[in-house]
C-alpha positions in Angstrom: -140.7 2.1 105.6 -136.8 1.5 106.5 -135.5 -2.0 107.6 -133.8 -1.6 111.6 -130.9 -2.6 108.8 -131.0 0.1 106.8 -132.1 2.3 110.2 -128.6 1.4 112.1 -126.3 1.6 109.2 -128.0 5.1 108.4 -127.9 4.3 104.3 -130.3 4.3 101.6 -130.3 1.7 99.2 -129.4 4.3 96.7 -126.0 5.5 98.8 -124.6 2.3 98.9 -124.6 2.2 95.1 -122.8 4.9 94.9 -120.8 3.8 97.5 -119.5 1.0 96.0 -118.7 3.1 93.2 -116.5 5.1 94.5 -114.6 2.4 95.8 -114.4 0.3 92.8 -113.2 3.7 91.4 -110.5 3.9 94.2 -109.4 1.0 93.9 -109.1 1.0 89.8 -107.1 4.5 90.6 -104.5 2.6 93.1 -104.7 -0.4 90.8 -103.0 1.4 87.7 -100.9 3.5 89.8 -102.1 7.0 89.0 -103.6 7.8 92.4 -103.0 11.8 92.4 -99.9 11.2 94.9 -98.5 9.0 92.5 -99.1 11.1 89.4 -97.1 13.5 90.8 -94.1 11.7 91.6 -94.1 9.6 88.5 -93.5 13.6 86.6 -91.2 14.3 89.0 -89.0 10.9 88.4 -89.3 11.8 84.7 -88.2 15.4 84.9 -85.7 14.1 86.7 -84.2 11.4 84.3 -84.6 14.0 81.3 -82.4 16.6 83.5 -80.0 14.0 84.2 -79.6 13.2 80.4 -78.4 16.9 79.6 -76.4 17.6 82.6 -72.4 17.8 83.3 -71.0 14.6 83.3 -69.0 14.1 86.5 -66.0 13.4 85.5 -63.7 12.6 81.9 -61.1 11.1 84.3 -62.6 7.3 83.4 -62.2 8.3 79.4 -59.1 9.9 79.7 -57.1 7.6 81.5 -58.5 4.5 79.4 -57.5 6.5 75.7 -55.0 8.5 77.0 -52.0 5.4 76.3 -53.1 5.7 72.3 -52.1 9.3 71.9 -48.7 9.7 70.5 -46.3 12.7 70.6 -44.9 13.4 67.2 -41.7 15.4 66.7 -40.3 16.2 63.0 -37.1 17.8 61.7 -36.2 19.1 58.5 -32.8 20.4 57.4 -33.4 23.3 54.9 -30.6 25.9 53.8 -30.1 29.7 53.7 -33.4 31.5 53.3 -35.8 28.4 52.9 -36.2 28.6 56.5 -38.2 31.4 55.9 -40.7 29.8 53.8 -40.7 26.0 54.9 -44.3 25.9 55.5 -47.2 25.4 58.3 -45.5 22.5 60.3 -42.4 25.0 61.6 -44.2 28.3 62.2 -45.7 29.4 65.2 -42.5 29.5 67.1 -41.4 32.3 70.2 -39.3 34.4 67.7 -42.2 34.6 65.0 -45.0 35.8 67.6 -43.0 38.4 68.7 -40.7 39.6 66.5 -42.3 38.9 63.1 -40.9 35.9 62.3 -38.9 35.6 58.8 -39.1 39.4 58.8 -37.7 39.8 61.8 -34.5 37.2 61.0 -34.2 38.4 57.4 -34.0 42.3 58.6 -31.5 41.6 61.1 -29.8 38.9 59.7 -30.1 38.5 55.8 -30.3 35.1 53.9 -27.3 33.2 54.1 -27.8 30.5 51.0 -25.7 27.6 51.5 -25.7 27.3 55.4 -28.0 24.4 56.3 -30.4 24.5 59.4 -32.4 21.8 61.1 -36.1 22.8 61.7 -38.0 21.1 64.3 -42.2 21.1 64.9 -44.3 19.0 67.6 -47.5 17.5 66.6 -50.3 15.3 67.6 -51.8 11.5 66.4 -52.9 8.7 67.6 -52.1 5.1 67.4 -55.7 3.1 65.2 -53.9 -0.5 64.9 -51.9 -2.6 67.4 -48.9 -3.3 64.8 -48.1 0.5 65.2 -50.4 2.6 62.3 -51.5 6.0 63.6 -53.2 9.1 62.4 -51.8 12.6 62.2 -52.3 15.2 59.9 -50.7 15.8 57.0 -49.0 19.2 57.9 -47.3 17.8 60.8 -45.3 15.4 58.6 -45.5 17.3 55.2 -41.9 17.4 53.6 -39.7 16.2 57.4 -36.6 14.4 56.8 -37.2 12.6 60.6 -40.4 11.8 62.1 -40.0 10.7 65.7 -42.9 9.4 67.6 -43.2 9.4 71.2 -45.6 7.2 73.3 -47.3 8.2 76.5 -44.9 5.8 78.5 -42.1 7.9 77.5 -41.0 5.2 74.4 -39.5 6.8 71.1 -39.9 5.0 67.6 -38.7 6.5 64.2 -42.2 6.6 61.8 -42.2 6.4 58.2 -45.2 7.7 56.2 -47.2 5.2 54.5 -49.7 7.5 52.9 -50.6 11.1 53.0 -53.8 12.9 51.4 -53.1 17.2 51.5 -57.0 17.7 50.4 -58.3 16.4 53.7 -55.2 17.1 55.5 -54.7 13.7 56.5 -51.4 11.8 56.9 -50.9 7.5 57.5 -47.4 6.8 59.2 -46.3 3.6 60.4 -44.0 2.5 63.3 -42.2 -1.0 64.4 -42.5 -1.3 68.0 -41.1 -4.0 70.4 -44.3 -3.7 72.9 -48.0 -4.1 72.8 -49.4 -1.0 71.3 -52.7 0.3 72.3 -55.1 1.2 70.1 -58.0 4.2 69.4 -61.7 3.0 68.5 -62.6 4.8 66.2 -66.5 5.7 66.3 -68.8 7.6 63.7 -69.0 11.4 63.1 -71.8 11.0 60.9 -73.8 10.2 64.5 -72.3 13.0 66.1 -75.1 16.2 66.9 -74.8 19.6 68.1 -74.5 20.1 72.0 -72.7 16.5 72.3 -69.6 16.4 75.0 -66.2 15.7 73.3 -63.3 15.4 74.9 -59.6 16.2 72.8 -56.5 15.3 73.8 -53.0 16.1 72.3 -49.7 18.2 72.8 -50.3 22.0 72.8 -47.0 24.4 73.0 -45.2 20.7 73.3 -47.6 19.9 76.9 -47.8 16.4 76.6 -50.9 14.3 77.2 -53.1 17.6 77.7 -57.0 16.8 78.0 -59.5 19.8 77.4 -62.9 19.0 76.9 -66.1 20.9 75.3 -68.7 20.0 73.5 -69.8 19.8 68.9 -70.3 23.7 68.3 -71.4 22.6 64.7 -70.9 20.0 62.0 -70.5 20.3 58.3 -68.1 23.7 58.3 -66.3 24.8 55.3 -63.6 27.2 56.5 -61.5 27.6 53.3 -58.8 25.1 54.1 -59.4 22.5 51.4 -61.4 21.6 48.1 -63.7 18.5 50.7 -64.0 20.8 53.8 -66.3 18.9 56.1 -65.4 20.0 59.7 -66.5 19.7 63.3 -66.5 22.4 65.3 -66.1 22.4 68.7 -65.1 24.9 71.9 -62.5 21.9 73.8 -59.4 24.0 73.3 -57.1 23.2 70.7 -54.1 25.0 70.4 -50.6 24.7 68.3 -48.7 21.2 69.1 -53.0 19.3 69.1 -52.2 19.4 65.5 -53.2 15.1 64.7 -54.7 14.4 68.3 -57.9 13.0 68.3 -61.1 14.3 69.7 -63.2 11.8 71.3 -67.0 11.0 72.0 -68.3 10.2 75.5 -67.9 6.5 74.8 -64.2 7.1 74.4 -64.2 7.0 70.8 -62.2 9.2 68.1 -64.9 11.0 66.2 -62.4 13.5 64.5 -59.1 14.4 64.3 -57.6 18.2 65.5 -56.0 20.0 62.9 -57.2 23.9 62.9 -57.6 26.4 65.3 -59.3 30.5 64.7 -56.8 33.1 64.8 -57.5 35.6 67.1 -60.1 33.2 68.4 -60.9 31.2 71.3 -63.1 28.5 72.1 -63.2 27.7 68.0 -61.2 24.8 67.0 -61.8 22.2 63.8 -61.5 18.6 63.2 -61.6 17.0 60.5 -64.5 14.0 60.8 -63.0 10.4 61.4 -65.7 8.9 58.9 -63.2 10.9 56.5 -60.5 9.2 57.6 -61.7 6.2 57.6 -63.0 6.3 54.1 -59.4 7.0 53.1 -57.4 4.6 55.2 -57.4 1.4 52.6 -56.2 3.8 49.9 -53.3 5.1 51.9 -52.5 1.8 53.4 -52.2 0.4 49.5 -51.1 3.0 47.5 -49.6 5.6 49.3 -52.4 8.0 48.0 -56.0 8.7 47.7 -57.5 8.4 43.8 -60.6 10.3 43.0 -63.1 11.4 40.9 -62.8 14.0 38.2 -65.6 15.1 36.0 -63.8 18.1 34.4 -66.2 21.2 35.4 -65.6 24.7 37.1 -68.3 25.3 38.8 -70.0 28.0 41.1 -72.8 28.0 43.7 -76.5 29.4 42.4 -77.4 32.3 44.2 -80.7 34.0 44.4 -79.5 36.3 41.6 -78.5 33.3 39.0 -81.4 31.1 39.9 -83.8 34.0 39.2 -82.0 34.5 35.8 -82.2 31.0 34.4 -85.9 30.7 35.5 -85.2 28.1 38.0 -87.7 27.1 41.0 -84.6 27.0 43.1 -81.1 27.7 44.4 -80.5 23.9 44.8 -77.7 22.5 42.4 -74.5 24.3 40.5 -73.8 26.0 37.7 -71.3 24.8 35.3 -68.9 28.0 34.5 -66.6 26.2 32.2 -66.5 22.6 30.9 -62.7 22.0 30.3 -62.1 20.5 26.8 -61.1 17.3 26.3 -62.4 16.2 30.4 -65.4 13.8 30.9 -68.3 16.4 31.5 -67.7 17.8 27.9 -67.0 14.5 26.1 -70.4 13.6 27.3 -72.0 16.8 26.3 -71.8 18.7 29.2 -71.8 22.6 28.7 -70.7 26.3 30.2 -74.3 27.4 31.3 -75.7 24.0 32.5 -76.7 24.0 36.4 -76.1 20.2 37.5 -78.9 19.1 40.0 -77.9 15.3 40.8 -75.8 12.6 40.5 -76.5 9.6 39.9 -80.0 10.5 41.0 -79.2 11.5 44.4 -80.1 15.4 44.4 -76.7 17.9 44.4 -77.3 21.1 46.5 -73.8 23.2 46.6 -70.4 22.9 45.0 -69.2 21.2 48.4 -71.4 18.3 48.1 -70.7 18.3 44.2 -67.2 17.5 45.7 -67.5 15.4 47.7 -69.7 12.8 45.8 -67.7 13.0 42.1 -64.2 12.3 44.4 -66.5 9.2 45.9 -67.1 7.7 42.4 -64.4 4.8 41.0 -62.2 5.9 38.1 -63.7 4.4 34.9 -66.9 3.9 36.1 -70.3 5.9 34.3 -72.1 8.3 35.7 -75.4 10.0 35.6 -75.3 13.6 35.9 -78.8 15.0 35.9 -78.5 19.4 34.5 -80.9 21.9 33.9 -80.5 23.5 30.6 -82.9 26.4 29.4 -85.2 24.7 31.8 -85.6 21.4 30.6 -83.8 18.5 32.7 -81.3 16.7 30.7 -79.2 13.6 31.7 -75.7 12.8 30.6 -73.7 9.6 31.0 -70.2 10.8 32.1 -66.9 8.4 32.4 -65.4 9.8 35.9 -61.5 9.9 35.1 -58.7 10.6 37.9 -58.6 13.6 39.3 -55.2 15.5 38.4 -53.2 17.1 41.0 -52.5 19.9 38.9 -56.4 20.8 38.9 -59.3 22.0 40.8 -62.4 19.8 40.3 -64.7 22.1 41.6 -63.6 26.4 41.2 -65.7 27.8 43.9 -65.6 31.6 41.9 -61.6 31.1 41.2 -59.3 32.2 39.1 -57.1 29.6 38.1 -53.4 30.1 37.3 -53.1 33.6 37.3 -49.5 34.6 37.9 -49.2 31.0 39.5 -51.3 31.9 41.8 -55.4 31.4 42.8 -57.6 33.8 44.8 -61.0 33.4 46.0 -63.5 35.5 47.1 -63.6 35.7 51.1 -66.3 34.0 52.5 -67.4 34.8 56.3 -66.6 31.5 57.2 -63.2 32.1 55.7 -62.9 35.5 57.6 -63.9 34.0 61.1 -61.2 31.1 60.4 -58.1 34.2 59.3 -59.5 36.3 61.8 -60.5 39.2 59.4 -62.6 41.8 60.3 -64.7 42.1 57.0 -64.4 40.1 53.6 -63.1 42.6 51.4 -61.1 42.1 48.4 -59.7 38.7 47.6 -57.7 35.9 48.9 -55.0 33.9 47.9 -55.3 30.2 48.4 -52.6 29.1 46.4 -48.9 30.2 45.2 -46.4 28.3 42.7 -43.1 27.7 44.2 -40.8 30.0 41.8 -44.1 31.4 39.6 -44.2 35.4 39.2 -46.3 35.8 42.0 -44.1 33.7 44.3 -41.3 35.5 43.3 -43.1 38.6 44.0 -43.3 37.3 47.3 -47.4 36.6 47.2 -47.9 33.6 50.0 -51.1 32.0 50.8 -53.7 33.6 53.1 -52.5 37.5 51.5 -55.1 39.3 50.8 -55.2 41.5 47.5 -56.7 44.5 48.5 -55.5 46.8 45.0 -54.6 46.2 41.9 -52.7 49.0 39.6 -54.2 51.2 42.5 -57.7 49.9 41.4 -59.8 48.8 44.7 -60.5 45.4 45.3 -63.9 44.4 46.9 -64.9 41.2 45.1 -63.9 38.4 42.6 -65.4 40.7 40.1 -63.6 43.7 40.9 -60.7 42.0 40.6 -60.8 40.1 37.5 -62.2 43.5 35.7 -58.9 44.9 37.1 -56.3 42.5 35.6 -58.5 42.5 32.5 -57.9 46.2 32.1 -54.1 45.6 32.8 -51.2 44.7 30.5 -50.3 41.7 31.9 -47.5 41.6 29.9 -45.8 44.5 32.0 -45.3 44.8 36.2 -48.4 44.6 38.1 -48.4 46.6 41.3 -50.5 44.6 44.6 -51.5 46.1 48.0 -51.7 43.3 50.1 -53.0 43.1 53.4 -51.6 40.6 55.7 -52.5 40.0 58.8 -52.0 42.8 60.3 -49.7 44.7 57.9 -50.2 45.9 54.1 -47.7 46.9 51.8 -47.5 46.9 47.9 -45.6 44.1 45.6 -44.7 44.3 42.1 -45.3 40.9 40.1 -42.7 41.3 37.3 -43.2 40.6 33.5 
């Protein structure tokens, strides 16, 4: 029988248990904040601080006007005579006259060399100041063989610059200037932390624009375009044209992460720079010495394809195969041999010829060290005495062909035809000519494609040396080269 309690609040004992359930339940929910209301905007606040991290930032005006006082304008001048203005290199091309009308071709059809008659040659560039008493960064083509370098700050100020180091592998050039004012200077961040997607902001002088800012973001990191043995760039879409050549590309926190120095032909929205870790690895060797030292273990080597790694029985295309040991050079002292595939280094796995590069130019002169090979599919070790790499040689011949005619030629990689702007990778190209060698005086120059040789068809490095096998080098050797746009035969003479 009910209680007149339990008859005028209309429960049974058994409802107000579950009664004060549920509220203990409610008020647990509210207590820990996930009431359904609550769950909701809690996702919301978090989709919207995830959006937030990927979206446009509002503005560069903040970095640019804080970095903007450490880029430097940097003119150059060299007097050259008679038809050496035709040839004086990278820093002077790209003028009006040579984009169209042809260039040399165009002066030397109209006008002829005149040898003896001097000419001053002037080119804008990029850098960017790294140290208050006036060191700055530039690249090395900018300032590569100028009688005058003239440097020009972003208050309009002018200072002569000497160069205190310069490194042509990485492209990568030290000068030094004695100013009578503060000077401000770049912080220079870490491109090893820098990932794909990530805003960058560059900044130099295009077509002689001062101060121009274009920003984009890291297209990719790690490419090897052809332009040198320890290519390592960072690709990005902020637009770099002629004249950004030194300027520094710079991370969100208004740090240099790189420094400009190539551009696509034919492209757009595909420019290079070289990583600041790079430079900064280098730096105390330039400020010293005037010059960067490395590594040389004595090896020509190639990359194992699919085809090579299937023939020597290996699990693997990882490592390199060693094409020639040079005689008399560390790797064969120590026992290294043609036919070897070299898998580490000092027990740090070696994947590709790049990375073999990289890491034997890292290692001190005189110092041992471990090279771990395959050979007939046992691992062998070697203890190899790194010597000084020569100027006059390749450390790493990634499927060259050394010295032939003084020049060297190379077999086109994609990467290689994106950066020329070729539309396929046919034949071969040459990387390198020797001033006054038969090939220079045939006229060869770097970037020329050989398409021909003694009206033989040139598709690959193979092709080509079966072609100057079958030749008599010791009589004229007749070329179609492609260039750019153009192709037309050359005779190398006896």
């Amino acid at each position: 029988m009910h209680t007149a309690r339990q008859r005028r609040t209309g429960m049974f004992p058994g409802t107000a248990v579950f009664l004060a359930i549920g509220l203990a339940l409610i008020a647990g929910v509210m207590a820990f904040g996930v009431a359904p209301g609550a769950v909701a905007a809690s996702e919301a606040q978090a989709a919207a601080a995830e959006a937030s991290t990927y979206s446009v930032p509002p503005s560069f005006t903040d970095i640019a006007e804080h970095v903007n006082p450490c880029v430097v304008n940097i003119s150059t001048t060299k007097v050259v005579s008679g038809g050496d203005m035709y040839h004086f290199g990278a820093p002077f091309q790209g003028s009006p006259f040579e984009r169209f009308f042809g260039g040399d071709e165009f002066f030397k059809h109209f006008f002829g060399d005149r040898p003896g008659r001097e000419y001053r040659q002037r080119s804008l560039g990029s850098g960017f100041i790294i140290s208050k008493d006036g060191y700055l960064f530039t690249n090395n083509h900018v300032i590569e063989r100028a009688d005058e370098i003239t440097v020009r700050l972003s208050n309009g100020n002018e200072y002569s610059a000497v160069v205190k180091g310069s490194d042509k592998n990485t492209d990568i050039a030290l000068l030094k200037i004695d100013a009578d004012e503060k000077l401000p200077a770049a912080t220079l961040g870490k491109s090893s932390e820098l990932r794909v997607g990530e805003w960058v902001m560059a900044i130099g002088n295009p077509f002689g624009l001062s101060q121009t800012v274009t920003a984009g973001i890291v297209s990719a990191t790690g490419r090897v375009i052809g332009a040198g043995p320890y290519d390592d760039f960072i690709q990005t879409d902020a637009s770099i044209n002629p004249g950004n050549s030194g300027g520094p590309l710079f991370n969100m926190a208004g740090e240099v992460v790189g420094i400009n120095t190539a551009i696509v032909a034919q492209g757009q929205g595909i420019g290079f720079a070289i990583p600041i870790d790079m430079a900064k690895e280098i730096l105390p060797a330039l400020k010293q010495e005037g010059r960067v030292t490395r590594g040389w273990l004595g090896v020509s080597v190639q990359d194992v394809t699919k085809e090579i790694a299937d023939s020597l029985g290996l699990k693997s295309e990882d490592g390199v195969l060693v094409a020639h040991a040079f005689e008399g050079d560390p790797a064969a002292e120590a026992g290294i041999m043609s036919g070897d595939v070299i898998i580490s280094i000092n027990g740090e796995p070696v994947t590709d010829t790049q990375e073999l590069l990289r890491v034997v130019a890292s290692i001190p002169v005189d110092t041992e060290a471990d090279i771990g090979v395959v050979r007939e599919g046992a691992e062998k070790h070697f203890t190899v005495v790194v010597k000084e790499r020569p100027d006059s040689k390749t450390l790493v011949s990634q499927d060259k062909k050394e010295d032939q005619f003084g020049m060297t030629v190379q077999a086109i990689t994609p990467d290689m035809a994106l950066h020329f702007g070729l539309s396929d990778t046919g034949g071969v190209i040459v990387t390198d000519v020797e001033p006054g060698s038969r090939a220079g005086e045939a006229g060869i120059q770097p970037a020329d494609i050989i398409v021909s040789v003694n009206n033989i068809h040139i598709e690959t490095m193979d092709n080509y040396r079966d072609a100057i096998a079958k030749a008599d080098t010791a009589k004229s050797l007749l070329l179609l080269i492609k260039r750019q746009d153009a192709r037309f035969f050359v005779v190398i003479k006896p």
